[in-house]
C-alpha positions in Angstrom: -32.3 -53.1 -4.1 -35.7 -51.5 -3.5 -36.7 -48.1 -4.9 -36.3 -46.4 -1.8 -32.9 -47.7 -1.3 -31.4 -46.1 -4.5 -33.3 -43.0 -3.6 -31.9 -43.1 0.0 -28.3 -43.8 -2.0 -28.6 -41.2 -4.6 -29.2 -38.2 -1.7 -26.6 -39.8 0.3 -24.1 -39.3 -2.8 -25.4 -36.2 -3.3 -24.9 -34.7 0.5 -21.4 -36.2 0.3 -20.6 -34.8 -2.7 -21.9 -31.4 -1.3 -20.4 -31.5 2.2 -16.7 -32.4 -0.1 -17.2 -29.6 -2.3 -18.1 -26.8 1.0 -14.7 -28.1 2.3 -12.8 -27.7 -1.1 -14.1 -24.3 -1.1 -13.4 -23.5 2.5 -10.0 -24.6 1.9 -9.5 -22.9 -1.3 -11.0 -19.6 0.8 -8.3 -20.7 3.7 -5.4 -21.1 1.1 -6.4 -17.7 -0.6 -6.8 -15.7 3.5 -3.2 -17.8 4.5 -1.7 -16.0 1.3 -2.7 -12.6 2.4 -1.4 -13.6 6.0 1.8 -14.9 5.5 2.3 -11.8 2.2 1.0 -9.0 3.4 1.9 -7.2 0.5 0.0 -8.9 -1.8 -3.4 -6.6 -1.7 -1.4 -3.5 -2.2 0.7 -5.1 -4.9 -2.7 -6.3 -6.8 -4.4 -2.3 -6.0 -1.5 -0.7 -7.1 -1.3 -2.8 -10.7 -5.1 -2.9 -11.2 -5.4 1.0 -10.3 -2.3 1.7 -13.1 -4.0 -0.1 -15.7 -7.3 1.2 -15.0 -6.3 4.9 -15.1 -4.1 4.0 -18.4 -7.2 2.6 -19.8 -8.8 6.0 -19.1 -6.3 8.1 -19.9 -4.6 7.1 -22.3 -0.5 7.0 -23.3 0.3 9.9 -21.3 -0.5 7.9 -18.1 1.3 5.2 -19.3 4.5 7.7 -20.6 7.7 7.1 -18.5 7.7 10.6 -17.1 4.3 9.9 -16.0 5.1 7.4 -14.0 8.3 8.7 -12.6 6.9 11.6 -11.5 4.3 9.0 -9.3 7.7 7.9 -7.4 9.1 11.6 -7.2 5.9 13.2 -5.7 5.6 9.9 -3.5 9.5 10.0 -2.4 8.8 11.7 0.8 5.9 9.7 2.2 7.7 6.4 1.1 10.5 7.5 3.2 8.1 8.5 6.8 6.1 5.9 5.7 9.4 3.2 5.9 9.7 5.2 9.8 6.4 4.5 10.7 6.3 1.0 9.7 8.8 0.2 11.4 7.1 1.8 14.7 3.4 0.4 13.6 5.1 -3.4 13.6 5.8 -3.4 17.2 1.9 -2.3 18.1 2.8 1.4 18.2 2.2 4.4 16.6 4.4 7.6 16.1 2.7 10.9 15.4 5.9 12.7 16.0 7.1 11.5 12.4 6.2 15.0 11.0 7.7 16.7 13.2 10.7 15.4 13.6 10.8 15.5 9.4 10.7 19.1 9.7 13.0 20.8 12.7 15.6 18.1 11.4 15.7 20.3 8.2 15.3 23.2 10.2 18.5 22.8 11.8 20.2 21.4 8.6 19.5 24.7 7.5 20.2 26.6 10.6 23.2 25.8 11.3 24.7 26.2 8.2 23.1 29.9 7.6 23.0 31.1 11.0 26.0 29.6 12.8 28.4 28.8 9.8 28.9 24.8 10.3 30.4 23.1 7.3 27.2 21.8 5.3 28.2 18.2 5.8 28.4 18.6 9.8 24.9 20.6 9.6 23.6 17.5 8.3 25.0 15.4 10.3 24.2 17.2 13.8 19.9 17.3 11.6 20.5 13.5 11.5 21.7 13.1 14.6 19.0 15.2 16.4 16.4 12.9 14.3 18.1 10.4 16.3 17.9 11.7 19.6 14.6 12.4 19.5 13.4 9.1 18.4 15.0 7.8 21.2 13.6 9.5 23.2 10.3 8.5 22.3 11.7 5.0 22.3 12.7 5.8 26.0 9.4 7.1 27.4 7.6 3.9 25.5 9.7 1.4 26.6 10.9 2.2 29.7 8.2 4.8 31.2 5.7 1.7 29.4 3.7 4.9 28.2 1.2 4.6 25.8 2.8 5.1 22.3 -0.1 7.1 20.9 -0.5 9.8 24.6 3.7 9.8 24.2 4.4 10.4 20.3 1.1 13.4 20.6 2.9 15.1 23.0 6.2 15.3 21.6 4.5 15.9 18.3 3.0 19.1 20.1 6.8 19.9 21.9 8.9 19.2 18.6 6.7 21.4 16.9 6.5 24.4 19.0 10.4 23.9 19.1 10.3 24.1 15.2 8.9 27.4 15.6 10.6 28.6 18.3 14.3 28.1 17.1 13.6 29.2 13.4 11.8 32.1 14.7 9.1 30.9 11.5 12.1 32.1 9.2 12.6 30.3 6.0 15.6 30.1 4.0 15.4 30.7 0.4 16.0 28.0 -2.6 18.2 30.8 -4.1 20.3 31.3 -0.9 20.6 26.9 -0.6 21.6 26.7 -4.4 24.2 29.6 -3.7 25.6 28.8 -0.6 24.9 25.3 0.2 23.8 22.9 -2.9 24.5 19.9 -0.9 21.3 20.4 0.9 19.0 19.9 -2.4 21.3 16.8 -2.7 17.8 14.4 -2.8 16.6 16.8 -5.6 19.3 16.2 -8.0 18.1 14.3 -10.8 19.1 11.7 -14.0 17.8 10.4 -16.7 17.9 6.6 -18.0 16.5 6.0 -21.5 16.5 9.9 -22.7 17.4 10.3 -26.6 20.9 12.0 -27.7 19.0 15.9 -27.2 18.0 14.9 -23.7 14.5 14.5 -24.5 12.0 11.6 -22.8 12.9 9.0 -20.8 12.6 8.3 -17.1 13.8 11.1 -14.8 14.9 9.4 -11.6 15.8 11.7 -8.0 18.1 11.1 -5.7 15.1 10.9 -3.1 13.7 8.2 -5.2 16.8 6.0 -5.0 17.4 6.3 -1.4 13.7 5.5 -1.0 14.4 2.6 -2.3 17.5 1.7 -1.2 16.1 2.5 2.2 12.9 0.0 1.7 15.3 -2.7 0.4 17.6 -2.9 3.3 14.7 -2.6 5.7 13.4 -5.3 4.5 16.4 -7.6 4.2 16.7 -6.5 8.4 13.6 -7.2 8.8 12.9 -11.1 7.1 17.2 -12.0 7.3 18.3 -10.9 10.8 17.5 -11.7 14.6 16.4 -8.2 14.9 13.8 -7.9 12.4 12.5 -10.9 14.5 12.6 -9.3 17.4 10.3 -6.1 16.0 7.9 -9.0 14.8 7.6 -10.6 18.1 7.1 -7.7 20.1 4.5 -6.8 17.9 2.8 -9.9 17.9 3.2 -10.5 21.9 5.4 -8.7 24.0 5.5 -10.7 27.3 5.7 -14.1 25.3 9.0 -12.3 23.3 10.7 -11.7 26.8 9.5 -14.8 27.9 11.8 -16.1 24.8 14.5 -14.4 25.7 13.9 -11.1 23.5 15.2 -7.8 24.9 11.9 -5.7 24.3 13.1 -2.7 26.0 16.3 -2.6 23.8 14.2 -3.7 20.5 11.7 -0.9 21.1 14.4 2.2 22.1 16.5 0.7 18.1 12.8 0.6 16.5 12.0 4.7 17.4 15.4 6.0 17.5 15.8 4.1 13.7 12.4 5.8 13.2 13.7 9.0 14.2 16.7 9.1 12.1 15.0 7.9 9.2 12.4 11.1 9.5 15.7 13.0 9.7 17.1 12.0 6.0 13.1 12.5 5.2 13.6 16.3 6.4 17.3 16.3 4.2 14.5 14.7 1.3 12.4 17.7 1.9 14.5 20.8 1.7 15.4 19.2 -2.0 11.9 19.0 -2.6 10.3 22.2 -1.9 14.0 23.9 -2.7 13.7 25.8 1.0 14.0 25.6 4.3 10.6 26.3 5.4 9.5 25.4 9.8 6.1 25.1 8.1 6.8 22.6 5.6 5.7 19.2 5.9 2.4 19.5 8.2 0.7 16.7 6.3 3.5 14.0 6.6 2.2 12.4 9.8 -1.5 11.7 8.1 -0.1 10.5 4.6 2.3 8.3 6.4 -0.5 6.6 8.9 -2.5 6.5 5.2 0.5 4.9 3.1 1.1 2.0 6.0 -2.7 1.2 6.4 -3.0 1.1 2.6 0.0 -1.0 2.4 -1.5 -4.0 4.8 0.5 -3.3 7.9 -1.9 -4.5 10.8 -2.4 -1.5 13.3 -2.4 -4.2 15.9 1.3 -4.8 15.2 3.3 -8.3 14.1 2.3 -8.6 10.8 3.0 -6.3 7.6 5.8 -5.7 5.2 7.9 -2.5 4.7 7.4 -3.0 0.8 3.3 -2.9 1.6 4.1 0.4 2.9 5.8 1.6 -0.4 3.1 0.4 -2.6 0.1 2.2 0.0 2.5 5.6 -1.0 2.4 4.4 -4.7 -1.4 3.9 -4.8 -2.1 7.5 -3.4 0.1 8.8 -5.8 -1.7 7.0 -8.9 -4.6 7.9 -7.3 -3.8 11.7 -7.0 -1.8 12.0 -10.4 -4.2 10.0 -11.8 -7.7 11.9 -11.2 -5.8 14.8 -11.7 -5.4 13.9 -15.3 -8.6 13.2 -15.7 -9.8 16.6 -14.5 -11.5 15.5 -11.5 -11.9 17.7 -8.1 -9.4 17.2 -5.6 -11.9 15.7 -3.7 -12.1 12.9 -5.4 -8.7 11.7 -4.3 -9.6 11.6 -0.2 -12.7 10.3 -1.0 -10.7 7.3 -2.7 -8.4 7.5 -0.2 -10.3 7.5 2.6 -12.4 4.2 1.2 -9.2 2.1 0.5 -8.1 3.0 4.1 -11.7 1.6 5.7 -11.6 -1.6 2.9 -7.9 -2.1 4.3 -8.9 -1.9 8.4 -11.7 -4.9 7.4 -9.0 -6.8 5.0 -6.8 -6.9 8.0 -9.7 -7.8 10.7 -11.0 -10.6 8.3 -7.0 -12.1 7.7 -6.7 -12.1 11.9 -10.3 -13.5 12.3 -9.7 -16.7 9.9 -5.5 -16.7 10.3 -6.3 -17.2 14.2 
C-alpha cells in the first residue's frame, strides 16, 4: 500500500471516528433533554438542592438548623398551596389570574359569616369552600363553554371577585384577638408541632398544619394526576385539545373539574391565610396571583400546557423561599431576591423552549 493510501486511510479513520463521537454526544445531549422532558421536575429539584447548599456554605449552621428550614416551608405554605391551583389550570394551556382573589373573599366570608351572621364556624367554612368552588366553575364555564380566552376571562373575574371582596367586607378586618376568642378553628392551618424538640421543648423542627395539607394536597394531586384517567385527560387537553376529543376525551367536562378544583383549592388557601396573618383582612393576599405564576414557571410547568409536574411547582415555591430567607440572612437588600427571581423565571421560559424545540 502506497503512502498516499495510508494517509487517505488514516483521515478516513479519523473522520469516522469524529462523525461517531458528534453522534455519541448528540445522543448523550438527546438522553440528558429527554430526561428533562419526560421529569419535569428535575431542574427545580437540582436548583432547589444546589441553592440550599450554596447558601449553607455562606451562611453557615444556622441556614442549615432545622428551624431554619422549616420556617422555608411555613413562609412558602401558602404559595405551595395557589401554586398546586394554578398548576393544575397552567397544564391544560390556561392561566388563572383569579387565584388571588378567590384566596381572599373565601376568607372573607369564612370570617363573615361567622362574626357577622352567627353561622357555626364549621358551616362558615364550608359555605368559604364552597364559594371557592363556585367560582372556579364558573371560570371553568366561560372557558370551556363560552371557548373564551383563559387569560381576557380569569382578568376579569379577577377585577369582579375583587371589587366584591371589598364590597361585602365593607374593607373591615377581623381581629386575631376576636378569631382566637370566638372562633380558633379558623387559625386551624396555623396550629403547630414539633418533631425532634428536647424534653424542655427546645429545637427541633416546628411543622404547621398549612404545611402538612400542602403536602398532602401536592401528593394526592399528583397520584390524580400520573394514576387516574383524569389526570390524563388534563395532560391531553393541554397538549392538544381537538386531538383529545377526537380520542374520545370530554374537554368541556375536563376543563369545568380543572377550574372549579382550582377554585376550591384557593378556597382552603384563603382558610391557610387567616392562620397565617392571624386576621381576616379583604386586603390580604394581593401578591398571591404573581408568586403563584412565579412558583409554577420556576417549577418547569410549560406555559404552553401538557407537560409539567405538580411537585415542580412545590419546589419553584421552595426555591423562592431559600432564596428570600436566604439573602435575608445574609443581609442583602430585598432587591436582591426579585432580581434572582426574576432571572430563574427568564432561564426557566428558555429551559422549557429548548426541551420543546429538541423533544419535538
Amino acid at each position: 500500500m502506497s503512502g498516499t493510501d495510508n494517509f487517505e486511510s488514516v483521515v478516513k479513520e479519523r473522520r469516522t471516528e469524529a462523525v461517531a463521537e458528534f453522534h455519541e454526544d448528540k445522543t448523550l445531549i438527546k438522553r440528558f433533554q429527554h430526561a428533562l422532558h419526560t421529569t419535569p421536575a428535575l431542574v427545580p429539584m437540582i436548583v432547589l438542592i444546589v441553592s440550599i447548599i450554596l447558601f449553607g456554605l455562606l451562611i453557615g449552621n444556622r441556614f442549615f438548623s432545622a428551624g431554619s428550614l422549616t420556617l422555608i416551608l411555613q413562609q412558602v405554605q401558602l404559595v405551595g398551596i395557589v401554586a398546586a391551583a394554578q398548576t393544575l389550570v397552567i397544564l391544560t394551556a390556561g392561566i388563572d389570574l383569579s387565584v388571588g382573589a378567590i384566596t381572599v373573599l373565601s376568607s372573607v366570608i369564612m370570617g363573615q359569616f361567622v362574626f357577622r351572621y352567627g353561622l357555626p364556624v364549621p358551616l362558615a367554612i364550608l359555605c368559604g369552600l364552597g364559594v371557592g368552588g363556585i367560582l372556579g366553575s364558573l371560570n371553568g364555564w366561560l372557558v370551556a363553554v363560552m371557548k373564551l380566552p383563559p387569560f381576557i376571562v380569569t382578568l376579569g373575574t379577577w377585577q369582579i371577585i375583587l371589587a366584591t371582596n371589598f364590597l361585602y367586607s365593607a374593607n373591615e378586618t377581623i381581629r386575631s384577638q376576636e378569631i382566637q376568642a370566638e372562633a380558633p378553628l379558623l387559625q386551624f392551618f396555623a396550629n403547630t408541632f414539633k418533631i425532634g424538640a428536647d424534653e424542655n421543648g427546645r429545637g427541633g423542627a416546628t411543622f404547621t398544619y398549612g404545611v402538612i395539607f400542602m403536602i398532602l394536597l401536592v401528593i394526592v394531586l399528583a397520584y390524580a394526576l400520573r394514576q387516574t384517567a383524569w389526570g390524563r385527560h388534563v395532560y391531553a387537553v393541554g397538549d392538544d385539545p381537538d386531538a383529545a376529543q377526537l380520542s374520545g376525551v370530554n374537554v368541556r367536562g375536563t376543563l369545568i373539574s380543572v377550574y372549579a378544583l382550582s377554585g376550591l383549592i384557593c378556597a382552603f388557601a384563603g382558610w391557610a391565610l387567616i392562620g397565617r396573618i392571624g386576621s381576616v383582612s379583604p386586603t390580604s393576599g394581593a401578591e398571591l396571583n404573581i408568586q403563584s405564576i412565579t412558583a409554577v414557571v420556576i417549577g418547569g410547568i410549560s406555559l404552553f400546557g401538557g407537560r409539567g409536574s405538580i411537585v415542580g411547582a412545590l419546589f419553584g415555591a421552595l426555591i423562592v423561599g431559600v432564596f428570600s430567607l436566604g439573602l435575608r440572612l445574609l443581609g442583602a437588600d430585598a432587591q436582591w431576591t426579585f432580581f434572582f427571581i426574576g432571572v430563574l423565571i427568564i432561564v426557566a421560559v428558555a429551559v422549557d423552549q429548548w426541551i420543546r424545540k429538541v423533544a419535538a
